[in-house]
Each structure stands twice: as structure tokens, then as C-alpha cells.
C-alpha positions in Angstrom: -20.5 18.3 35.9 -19.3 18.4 32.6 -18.5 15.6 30.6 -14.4 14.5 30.3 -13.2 14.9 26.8 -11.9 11.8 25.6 -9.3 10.9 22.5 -11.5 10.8 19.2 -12.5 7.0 18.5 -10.0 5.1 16.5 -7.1 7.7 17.3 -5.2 6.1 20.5 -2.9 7.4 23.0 0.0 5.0 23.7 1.2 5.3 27.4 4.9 5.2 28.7 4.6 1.6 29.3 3.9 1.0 25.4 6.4 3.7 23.6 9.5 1.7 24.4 8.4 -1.2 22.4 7.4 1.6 19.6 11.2 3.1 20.2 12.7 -0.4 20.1 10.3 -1.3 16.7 11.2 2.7 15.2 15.2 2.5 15.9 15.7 -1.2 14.9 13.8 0.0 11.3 16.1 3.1 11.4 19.0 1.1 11.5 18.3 -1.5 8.8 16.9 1.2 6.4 20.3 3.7 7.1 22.6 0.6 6.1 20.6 0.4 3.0 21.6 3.9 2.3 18.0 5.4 3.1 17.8 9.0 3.9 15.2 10.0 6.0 12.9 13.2 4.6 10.2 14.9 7.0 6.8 15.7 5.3 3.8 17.7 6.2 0.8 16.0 8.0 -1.4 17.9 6.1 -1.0 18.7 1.6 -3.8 20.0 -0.4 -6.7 18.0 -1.1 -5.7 17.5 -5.0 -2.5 16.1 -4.5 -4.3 12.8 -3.5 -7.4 13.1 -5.7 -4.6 13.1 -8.4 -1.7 10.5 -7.3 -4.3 7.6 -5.5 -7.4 8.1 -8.2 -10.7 9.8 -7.0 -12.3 6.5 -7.7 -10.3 4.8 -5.0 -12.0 3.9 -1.5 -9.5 6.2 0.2 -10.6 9.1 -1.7 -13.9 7.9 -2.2 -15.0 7.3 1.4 -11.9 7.5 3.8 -10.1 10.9 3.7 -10.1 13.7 6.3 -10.7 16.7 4.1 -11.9 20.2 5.1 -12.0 23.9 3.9 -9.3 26.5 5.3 -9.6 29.6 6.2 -8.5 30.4 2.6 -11.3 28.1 1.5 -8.8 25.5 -0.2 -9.5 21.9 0.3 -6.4 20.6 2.7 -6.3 16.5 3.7 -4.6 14.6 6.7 -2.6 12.9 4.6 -3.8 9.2 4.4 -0.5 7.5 2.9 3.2 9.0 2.4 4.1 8.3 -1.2 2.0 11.2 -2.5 3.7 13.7 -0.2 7.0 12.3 -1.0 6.9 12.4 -4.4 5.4 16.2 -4.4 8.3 17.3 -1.8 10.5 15.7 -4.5 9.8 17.4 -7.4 9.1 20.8 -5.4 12.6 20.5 -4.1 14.5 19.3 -7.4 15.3 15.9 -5.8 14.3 13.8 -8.2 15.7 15.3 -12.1 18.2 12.9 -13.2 19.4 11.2 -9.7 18.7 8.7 -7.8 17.3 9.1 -4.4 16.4 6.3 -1.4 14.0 7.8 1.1 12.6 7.2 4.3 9.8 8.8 6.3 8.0 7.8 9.2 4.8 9.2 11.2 0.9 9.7 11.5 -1.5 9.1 8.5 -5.4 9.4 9.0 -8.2 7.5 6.9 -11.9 7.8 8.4 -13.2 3.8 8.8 -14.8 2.1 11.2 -12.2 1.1 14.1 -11.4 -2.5 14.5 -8.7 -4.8 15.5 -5.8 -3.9 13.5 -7.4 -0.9 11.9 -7.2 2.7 13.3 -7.9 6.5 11.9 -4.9 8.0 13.1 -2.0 5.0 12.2 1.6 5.1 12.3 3.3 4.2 8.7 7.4 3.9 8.0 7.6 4.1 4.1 11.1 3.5 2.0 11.0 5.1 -1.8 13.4 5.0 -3.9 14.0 7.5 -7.7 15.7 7.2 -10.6 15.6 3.2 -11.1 13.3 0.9 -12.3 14.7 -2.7 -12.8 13.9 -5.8 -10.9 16.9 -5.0 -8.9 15.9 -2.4 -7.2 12.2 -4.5 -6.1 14.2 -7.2 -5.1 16.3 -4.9 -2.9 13.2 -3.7 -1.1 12.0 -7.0 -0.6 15.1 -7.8 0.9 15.6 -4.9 3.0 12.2 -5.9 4.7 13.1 -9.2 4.8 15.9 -7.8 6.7 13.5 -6.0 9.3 11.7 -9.7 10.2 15.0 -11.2 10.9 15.9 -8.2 13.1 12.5 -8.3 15.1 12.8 -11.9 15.4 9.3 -12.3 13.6 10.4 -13.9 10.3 8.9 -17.3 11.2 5.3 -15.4 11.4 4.9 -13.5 8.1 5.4 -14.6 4.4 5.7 -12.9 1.2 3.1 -12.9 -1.9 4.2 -11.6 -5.2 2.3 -10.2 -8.4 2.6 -8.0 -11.3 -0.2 -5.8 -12.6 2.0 -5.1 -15.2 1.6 -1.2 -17.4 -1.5 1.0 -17.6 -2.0 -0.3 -21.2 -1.7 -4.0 -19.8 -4.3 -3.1 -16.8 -6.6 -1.1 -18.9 -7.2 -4.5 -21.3 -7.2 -6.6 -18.0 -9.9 -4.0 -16.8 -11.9 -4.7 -19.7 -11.7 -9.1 -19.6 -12.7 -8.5 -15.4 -15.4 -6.2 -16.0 -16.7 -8.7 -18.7 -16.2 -11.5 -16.4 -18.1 -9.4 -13.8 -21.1 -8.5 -15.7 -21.8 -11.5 -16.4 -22.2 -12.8 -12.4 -23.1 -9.3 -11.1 -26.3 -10.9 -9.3 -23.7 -12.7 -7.3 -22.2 -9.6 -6.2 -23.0 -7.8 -3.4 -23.6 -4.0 -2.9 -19.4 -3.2 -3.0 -17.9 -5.5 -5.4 -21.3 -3.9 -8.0 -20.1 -0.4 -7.2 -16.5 -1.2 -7.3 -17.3 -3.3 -10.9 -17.6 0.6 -12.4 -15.2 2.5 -10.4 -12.1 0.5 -9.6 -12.7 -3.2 -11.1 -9.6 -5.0 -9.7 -10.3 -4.0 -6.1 -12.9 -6.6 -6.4 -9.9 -9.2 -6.2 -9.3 -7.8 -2.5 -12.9 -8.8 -1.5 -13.0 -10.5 1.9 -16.6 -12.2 0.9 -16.0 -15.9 1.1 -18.8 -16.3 -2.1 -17.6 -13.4 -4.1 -13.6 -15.5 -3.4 -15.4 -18.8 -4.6 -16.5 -17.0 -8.1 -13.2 -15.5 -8.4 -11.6 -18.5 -8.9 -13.1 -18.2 -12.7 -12.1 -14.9 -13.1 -9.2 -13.8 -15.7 -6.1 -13.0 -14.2 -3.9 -10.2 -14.7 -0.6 -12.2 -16.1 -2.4 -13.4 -18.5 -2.5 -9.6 -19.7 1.1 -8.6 -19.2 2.8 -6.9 -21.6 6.5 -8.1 -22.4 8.5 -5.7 -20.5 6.4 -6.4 -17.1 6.5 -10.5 -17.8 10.3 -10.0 -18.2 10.9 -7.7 -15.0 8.6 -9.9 -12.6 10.4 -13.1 -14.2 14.0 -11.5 -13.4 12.5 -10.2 -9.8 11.1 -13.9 -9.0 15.0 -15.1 -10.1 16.7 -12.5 -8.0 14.6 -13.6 -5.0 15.2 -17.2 -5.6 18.8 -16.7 -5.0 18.7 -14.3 -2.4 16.5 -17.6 -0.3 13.6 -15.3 0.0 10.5 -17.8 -0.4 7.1 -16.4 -1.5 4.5 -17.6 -3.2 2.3 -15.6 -6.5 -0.9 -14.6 -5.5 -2.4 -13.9 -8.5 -5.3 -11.7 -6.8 -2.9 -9.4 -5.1 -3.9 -5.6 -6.2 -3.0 -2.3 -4.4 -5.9 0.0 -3.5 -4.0 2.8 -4.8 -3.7 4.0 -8.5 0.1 4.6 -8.6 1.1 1.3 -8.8 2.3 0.0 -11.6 4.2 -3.6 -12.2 5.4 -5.5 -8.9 3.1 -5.8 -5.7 3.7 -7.5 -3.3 2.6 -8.0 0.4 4.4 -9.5 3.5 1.1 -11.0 5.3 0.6 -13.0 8.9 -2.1 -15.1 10.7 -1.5 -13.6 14.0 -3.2 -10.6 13.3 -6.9 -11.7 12.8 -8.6 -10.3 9.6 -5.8 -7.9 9.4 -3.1 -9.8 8.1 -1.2 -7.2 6.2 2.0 -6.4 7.6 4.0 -4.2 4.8 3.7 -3.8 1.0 
């Protein structure tokens, strides 16, 4: 008898019994992001392969190691898209969205990284995403802060996740930051183990994410990035952390806290929990 096909590991069907807790989760984060003046936008599951080589850095692990690539029948490199800002930004600018306006966008649906299935961690995931064109003050961070802030209160799950803050300022400030890590790195690199070495060359701050408990301990030496900022960033995370202060939206500065992706510039930040084992990210 022939074997039964089964769902692909990591990629999970969710049953009647589970999708109205995902319809309850969806339409509660509809409604918060619509009184924000969102406007939803529909992208393609699938953009070519460059798009993401270009906007998250081929040196990041999502390029690097984790991207569902493959050759049409055309012979041009497509991707399951792995994240939505990419495609969000593309559809933007193909559809003249984005030439002095200002925009606030929502999108919502599968994205697909190839890792190793665990708790928390799947390679087909469901993502909301909220982006917003056209402004770049503290106000406009704060605002998304808030509005997620908004989404805890509305699931009733405030009292389980908290907020950490950091800047990694402009490219010019990261590139000399890059420089006083590397340095730092270098000089302990028979402390690291096989990841944090490669990483040291590729994509040096990622080694701040490390969940090694030694390679933690010997980052406690290492330079930080707002020692590095320049002006303009220590002014706008110095307004953000005053906005958020009267808005009664506590976090604390994690001065560690990096994004895997190159786009970033200037305010990160991630709401985080203990209830979800090694996993702990909730939003950023």
C-alpha cells in the first residue's frame, strides 16, 4: 500500500477547532490597526529572488541559509517570501504609493524560512506587519509602539510581554560600531564558537543575538552601539524614550538588541515574553 502523504515538516495545518482563535487573534488586530488609520495592501507569496538578496543583505542568515529559492520555468530565481517589508516596499514604489505621501499599511499572511522546526519556530509562519511612508520622527515609532501596545491590552496579554528599546543609529554610525565589535571580537575569537566566528566576518552585530550563555558572559565587555550614535539618532531615540514615558509605556534599553535584517536603521525594539520557552519574541 502506498505510503499517505503527509504536510511538509514545520508547515502545519490548523483544524476547525484552532481557526477561531486565529479569527478572534486576526479581526481583534484588524480592528486596532483600522482605528490607527492602517490600510491593508495584499502582496505576492512569491517576488524575485533579488528583491531580498538586495533589501535584507546576502550576508544575513535569512539569505544566507533560510530562504526557499528555486528556478522557473523562465529560469529566474523566484523566493517564498520570508518577511513582508521587502514586498511592501517593492509594491510601493511599482505602484507610485510612496513619492511624496504618506502611507500606513497593513498586510497579513504566510511567510517561509527553511530551519529546523521547534517550539515556536515553523517554515511556513503566519506574520501581520504595519509600515508606515513619508515620516521619520520619533513620533511616528512611538505611535507604533503604542498601537501594539494597544493589541496586548485588547488580547488581554499585556501583563505577559514587555518592551526593550535600542538604537543602532545611521549606516555611518553602524559601520564605525562594526569596526570597535569586530576589534573587540578578534581579540576573544577562541572563545567563539563556530557561528558567532563566521558571523564576526559577515554580519558582526548578529553576534549580540547569540543565545550561547559563554559567548553572553564575554559580551558583557563588548562596545555598545550608543556609544557610536551619531547626533541625529541620540536625539530621536532620546525624544522616542520621552514620548513613551508619557504615553505610560514602560520598557527597558537593551543595549544588545539588533535586527537580523539589513534595512533597519535607528529604533529597534522588541515586545518579548517568558511564556514562550526559547522563543520569546512576540513583535518587533
Amino acid at each position: 500500500m502506498a505510503k499517505n502523504i503527509q504536510a511538509i515538516r514545520g508547515m502545519n495545518d490548523y483544524l476547525p477547532d484552532e481557526t477561531a482563535f486565529w479569527q478572534r487573534v486576526e479581526g481583534t488586530l484588524k480592528g486596532v490597526l483600522t482605528s490607527y488609520g492602517y490600510s491593508e495592501i495584499r502582496l505576492p507569496i512569491v517576488e524575485q529572488t533579488p528583491l531580498f538578496q538586495r533589501a535584507i543583505g546576502e550576508a544575513t542568515d535569512v539569505v544566507e541559509k533560510e530562504t526557499y529559492s528555486f528556478a522557473d520555468r523562465n529560469g529566474d530565481s523566484l523566493t517564498l517570501r520570508p518577511e513582508g517589508t521587502a514586498g511592501c516596499v517593492r509594491a510601493g514604489i511599482e505602484h507610485g504609493l510612496l513619492y511624496n505621501q504618506e502611507q500606513r499599511l497593513w498586510y497579513m499572511g504566510p511567510m517561509f524560512r527553511y530551519e529546523r522546526p521547534q517550539k515556536g519556530r515553523y517554515r511556513q509562519f503566519h506574520q501581520m506587519g504595519a509600515e508606515v511612508f513619508g515620516q521619520q520622527g520619533p513620533d511616528v515609532d512611538a505611535e507604533l509602539i503604542l498601537l501594539t501596545a494597544r493589541w496586548w491590552r485588547a488580547l488581554s496579554i499585556s501583563e505577559y510581554v514587555s518592551l526593550e528599546l535600542n538604537s543602532i543609529g545611521s549606516l555611518e554610525a553602524r559601520a564605525r560600531y562594526r569596526e570597535a565589535l569586530v576589534t573587540f571580537l578578534g581579540r576573544h575569537e577562541d572563545r567563539l564558537d563556530e557561528d558567532c566566528r563566521r558571523r564576526m566576518h559577515t554580519n558582526p552585530m548578529r553576534v549580540l543575538d547569540t543565545k550561547n550563555p559563554d559567548i553572553q558572559a564575554l559580551l558583557n565587555d563588548a562596545p555598545v552601539m550608543i556609544d557610536y550614535l551619531d547626533d541625529d539618532s541620540r536625539v530621536h531615540f532620546s525624544s522616542l524614550c520621552e514620548l513613551l514615558g508619557l504615553a505610560g509605556i514602560p520598557y527597558t534599553v537593551n543595549p544588545r538588541l539588533v535586527r537580523g535584517l539589513d534595512y533597519y536603521n535607528r529604533t529597534v525594539f522588541e515586545w518579548v515574553t517568558t511564556r514562550l520557552g526559547s522563543q520569546g519574541t512576540v513583535c518587533g
